[in-house]
C-alpha positions as a Markdown table, in Angstrom:
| # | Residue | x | y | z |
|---|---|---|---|---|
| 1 | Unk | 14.7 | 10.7 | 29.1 |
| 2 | Unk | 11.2 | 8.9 | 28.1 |
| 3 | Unk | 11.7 | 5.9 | 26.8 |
| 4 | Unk | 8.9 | 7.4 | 23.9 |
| 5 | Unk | 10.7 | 10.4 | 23.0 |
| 6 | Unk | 13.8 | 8.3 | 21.3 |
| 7 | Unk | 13.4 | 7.9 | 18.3 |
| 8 | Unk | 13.4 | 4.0 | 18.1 |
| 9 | Unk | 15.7 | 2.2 | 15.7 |
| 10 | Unk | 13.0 | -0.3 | 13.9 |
| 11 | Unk | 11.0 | 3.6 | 13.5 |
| 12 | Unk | 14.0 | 5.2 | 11.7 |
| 13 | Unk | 14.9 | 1.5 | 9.6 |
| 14 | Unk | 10.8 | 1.9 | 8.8 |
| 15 | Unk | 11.2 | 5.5 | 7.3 |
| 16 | Unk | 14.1 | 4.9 | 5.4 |
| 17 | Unk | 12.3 | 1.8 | 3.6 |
| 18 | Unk | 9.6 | 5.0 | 3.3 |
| 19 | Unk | 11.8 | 7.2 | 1.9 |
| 20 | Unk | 13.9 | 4.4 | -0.3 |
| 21 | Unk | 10.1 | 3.5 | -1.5 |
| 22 | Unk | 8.9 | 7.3 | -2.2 |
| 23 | Unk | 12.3 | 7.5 | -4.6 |
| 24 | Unk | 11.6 | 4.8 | -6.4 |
| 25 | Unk | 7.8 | 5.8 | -7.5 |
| 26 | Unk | 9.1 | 8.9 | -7.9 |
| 27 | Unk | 12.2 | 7.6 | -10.4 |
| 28 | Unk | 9.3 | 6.0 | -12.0 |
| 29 | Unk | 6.8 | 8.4 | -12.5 |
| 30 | Unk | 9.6 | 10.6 | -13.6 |
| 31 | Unk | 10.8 | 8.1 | -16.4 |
| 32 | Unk | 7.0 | 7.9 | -17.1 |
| 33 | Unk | 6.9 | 11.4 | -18.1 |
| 34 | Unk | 10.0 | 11.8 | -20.0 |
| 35 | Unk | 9.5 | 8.5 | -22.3 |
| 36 | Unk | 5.8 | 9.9 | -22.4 |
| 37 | Unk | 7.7 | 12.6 | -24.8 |
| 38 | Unk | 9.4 | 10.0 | -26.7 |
| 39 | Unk | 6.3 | 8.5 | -28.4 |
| 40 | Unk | 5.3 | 5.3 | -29.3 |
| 41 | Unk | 3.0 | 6.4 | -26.0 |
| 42 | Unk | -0.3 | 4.4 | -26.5 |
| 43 | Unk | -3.2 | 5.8 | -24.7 |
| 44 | Unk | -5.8 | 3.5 | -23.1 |
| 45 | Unk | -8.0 | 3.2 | -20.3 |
| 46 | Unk | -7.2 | 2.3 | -16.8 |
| 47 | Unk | -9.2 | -0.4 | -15.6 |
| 48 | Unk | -12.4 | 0.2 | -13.5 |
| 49 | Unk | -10.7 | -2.4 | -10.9 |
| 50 | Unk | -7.9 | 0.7 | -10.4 |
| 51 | Unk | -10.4 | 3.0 | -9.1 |
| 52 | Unk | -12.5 | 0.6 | -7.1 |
| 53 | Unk | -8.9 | 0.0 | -5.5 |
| 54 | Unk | -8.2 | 3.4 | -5.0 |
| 55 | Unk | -11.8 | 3.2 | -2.2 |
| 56 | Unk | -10.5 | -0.4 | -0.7 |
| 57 | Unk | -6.9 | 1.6 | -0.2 |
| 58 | Unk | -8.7 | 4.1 | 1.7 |
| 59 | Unk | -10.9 | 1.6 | 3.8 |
| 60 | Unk | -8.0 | -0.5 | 4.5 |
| 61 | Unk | -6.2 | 2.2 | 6.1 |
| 62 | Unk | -9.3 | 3.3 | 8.2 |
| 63 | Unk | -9.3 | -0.2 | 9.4 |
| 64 | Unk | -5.5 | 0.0 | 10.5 |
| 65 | Unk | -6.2 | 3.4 | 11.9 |
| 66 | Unk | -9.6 | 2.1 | 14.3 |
| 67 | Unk | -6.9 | -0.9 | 15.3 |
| 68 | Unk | -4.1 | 1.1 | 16.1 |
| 69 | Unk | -6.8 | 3.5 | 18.4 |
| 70 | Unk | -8.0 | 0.1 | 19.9 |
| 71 | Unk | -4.0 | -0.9 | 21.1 |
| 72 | Unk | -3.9 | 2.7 | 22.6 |
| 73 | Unk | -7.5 | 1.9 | 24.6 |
| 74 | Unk | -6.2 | -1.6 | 25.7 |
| 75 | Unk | -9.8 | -3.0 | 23.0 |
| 76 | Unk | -7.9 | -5.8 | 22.8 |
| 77 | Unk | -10.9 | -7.7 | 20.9 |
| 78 | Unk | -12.0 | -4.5 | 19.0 |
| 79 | Unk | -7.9 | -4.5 | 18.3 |
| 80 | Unk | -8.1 | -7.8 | 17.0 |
| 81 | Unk | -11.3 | -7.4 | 14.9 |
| 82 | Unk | -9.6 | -4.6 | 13.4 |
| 83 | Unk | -6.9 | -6.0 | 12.2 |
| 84 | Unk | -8.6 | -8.9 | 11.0 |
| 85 | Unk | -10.7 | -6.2 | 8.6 |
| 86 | Unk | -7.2 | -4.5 | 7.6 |
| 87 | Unk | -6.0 | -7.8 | 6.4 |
| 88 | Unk | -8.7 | -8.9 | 4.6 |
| 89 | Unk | -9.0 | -5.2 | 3.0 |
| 90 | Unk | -5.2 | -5.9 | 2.1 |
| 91 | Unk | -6.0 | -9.5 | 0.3 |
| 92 | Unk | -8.6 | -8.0 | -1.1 |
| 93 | Unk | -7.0 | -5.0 | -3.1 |
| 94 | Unk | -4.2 | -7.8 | -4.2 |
| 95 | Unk | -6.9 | -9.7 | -5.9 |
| 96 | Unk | -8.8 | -6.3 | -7.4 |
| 97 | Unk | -5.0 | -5.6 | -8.5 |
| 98 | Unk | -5.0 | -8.9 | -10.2 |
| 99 | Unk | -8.3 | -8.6 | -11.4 |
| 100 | Unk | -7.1 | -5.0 | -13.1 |
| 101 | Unk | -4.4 | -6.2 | -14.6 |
| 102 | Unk | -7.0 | -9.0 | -16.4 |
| 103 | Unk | -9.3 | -6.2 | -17.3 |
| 104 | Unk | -5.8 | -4.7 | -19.2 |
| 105 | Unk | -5.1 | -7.9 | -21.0 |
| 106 | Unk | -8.5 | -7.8 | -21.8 |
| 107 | Unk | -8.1 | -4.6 | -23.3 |
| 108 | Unk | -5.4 | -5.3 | -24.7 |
| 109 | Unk | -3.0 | -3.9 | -23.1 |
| 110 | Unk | 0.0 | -6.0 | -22.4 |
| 111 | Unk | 2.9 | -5.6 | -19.9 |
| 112 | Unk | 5.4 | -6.1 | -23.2 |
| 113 | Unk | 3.4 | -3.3 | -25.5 |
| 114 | Unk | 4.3 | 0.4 | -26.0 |
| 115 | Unk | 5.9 | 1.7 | -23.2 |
| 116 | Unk | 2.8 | 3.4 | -21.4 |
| 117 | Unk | 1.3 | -0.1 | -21.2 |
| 118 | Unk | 4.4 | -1.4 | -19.4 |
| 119 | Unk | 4.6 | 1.5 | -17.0 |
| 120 | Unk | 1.5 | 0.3 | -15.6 |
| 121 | Unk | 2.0 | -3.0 | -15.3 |
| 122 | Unk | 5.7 | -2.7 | -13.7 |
| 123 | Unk | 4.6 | 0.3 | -11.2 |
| 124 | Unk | 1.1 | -1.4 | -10.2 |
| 125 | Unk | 3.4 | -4.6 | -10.0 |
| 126 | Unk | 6.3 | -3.0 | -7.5 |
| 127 | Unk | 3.4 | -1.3 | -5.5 |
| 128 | Unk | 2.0 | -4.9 | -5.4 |
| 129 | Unk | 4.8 | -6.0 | -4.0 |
| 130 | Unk | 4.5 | -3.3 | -1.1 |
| 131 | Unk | 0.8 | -4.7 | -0.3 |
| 132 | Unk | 2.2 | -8.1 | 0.4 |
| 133 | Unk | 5.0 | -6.7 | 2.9 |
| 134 | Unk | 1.9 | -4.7 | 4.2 |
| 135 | Unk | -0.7 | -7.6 | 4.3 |
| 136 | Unk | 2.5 | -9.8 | 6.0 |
| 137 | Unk | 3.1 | -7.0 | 8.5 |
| 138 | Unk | -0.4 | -7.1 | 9.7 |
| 139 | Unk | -0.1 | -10.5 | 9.9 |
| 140 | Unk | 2.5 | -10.6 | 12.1 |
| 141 | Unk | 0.8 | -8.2 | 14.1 |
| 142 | Unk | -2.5 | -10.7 | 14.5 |
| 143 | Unk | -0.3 | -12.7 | 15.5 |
| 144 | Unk | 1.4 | -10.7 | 18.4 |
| 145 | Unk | -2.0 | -9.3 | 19.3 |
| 146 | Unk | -3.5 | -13.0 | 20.0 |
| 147 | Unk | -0.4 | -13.5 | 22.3 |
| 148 | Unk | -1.3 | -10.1 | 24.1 |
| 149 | Unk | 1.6 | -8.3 | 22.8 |
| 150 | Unk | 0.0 | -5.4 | 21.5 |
| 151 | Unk | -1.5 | -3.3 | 24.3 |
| 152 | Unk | -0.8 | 0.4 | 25.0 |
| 153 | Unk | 2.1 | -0.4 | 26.7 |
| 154 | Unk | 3.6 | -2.0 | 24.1 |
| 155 | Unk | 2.8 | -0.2 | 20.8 |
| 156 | Unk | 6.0 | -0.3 | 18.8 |
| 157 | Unk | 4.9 | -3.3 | 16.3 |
| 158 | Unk | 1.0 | -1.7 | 15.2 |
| 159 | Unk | 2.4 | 1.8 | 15.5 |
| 160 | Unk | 5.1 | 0.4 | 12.6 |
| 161 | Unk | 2.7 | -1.6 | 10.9 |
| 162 | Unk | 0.1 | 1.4 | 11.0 |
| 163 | Unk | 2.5 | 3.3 | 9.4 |
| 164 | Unk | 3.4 | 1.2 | 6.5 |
| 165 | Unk | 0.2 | 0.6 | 5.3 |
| 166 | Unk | -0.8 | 4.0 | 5.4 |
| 167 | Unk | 1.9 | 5.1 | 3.4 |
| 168 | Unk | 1.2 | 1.9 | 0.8 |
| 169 | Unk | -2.3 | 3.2 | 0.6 |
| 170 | Unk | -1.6 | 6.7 | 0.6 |
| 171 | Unk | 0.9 | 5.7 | -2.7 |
| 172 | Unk | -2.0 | 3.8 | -4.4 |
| 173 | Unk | -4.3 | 6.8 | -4.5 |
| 174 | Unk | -0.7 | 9.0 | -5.8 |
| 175 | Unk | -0.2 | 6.2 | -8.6 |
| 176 | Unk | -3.9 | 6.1 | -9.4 |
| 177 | Unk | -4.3 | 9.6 | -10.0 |
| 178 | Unk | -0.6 | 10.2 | -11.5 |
| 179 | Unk | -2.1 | 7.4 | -14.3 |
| 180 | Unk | -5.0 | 8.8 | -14.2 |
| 181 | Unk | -4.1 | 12.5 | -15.6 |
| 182 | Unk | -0.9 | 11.6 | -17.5 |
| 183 | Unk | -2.1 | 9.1 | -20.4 |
């Protein structure tokens, strides 16, 4: 049996932390909407920061998509360069994220208000947290890349790593829009 067609254990541990993740927005949203009905629901704009995020989501994960097609080539420096952009596309949505969450205070629109203005802040917050795993990940795949340990014949750790931070981008443009239509 190709070694490629078993399903590898760190792949199945990667989609469970996937599927574990999608639950928990999903719990989330799901409280969202039902306290929504409860009142004391104040409505307020997101932050223009959100939707500039939303684009820096979606060019961070064509950055991890050109690097994980350079490891396939055997580009090793146009894998490298790559990655580098995917990182810094990663740092870069943490500090629009930050930068958001100013833009709220500045508003007015604190993590302890009504309920809709906490909802924000905790779910932007816990996908937060997701970006730094991400942002680490790709770190550590630098890392192995510089050490030639990313190549097409060893694609395990940018396959993983491609994975995750499409799905962490691809939950960014899901939270955006979910805030987006249900103030």
């Amino acid at each position: 049996m190709n070694r490629e067609q078993v399903f590898h254990p760190k792949k199945f541990l990667l989609w469970l932390l996937i599927v574990a993740s999608v639950m928990l927005f999903a719990a989330f949203t799901s409280a969202y909407i039902v306290k929504r009905g409860d009142g004391n629901w104040r409505i307020f704009d997101l932050p223009a920061m959100f939707a500039y995020n939303t684009i820096v989501a979606i060019i961070g994960s064509l950055f991890m998509q050109l690097a994980y097609r350079a490891a396939k080539r055997d580009e090793l420096s146009k894998l490298k360069t790559q990655l580098f952009l995917a990182l810094v596309v990663g740092i870069v949505f943490m500090v629009c994220q930050y930068a958001g969450w100013k833009q709220l205070v500045a508003d007015n629109v604190y993590l302890a208000g009504s309920a809709s203005e906490s909802f924000v802040y905790v779910i932007s917050a816990v996908h937060f947290i997701h970006m730094i795993i991400a942002v680490g990940f790709v770190s550590v795949v630098i890392f192995k890349a510089y050490r030639f340990q990313v190549h097409k014949k060893n694609m395990l750790s940018i396959h993983l790593c491609t994975t995750f931070y499409h799905f962490v981008g691809l939950m960014w443009i899901y939270l955006y829009f979910f805030f987006l239509l249900n103030r």
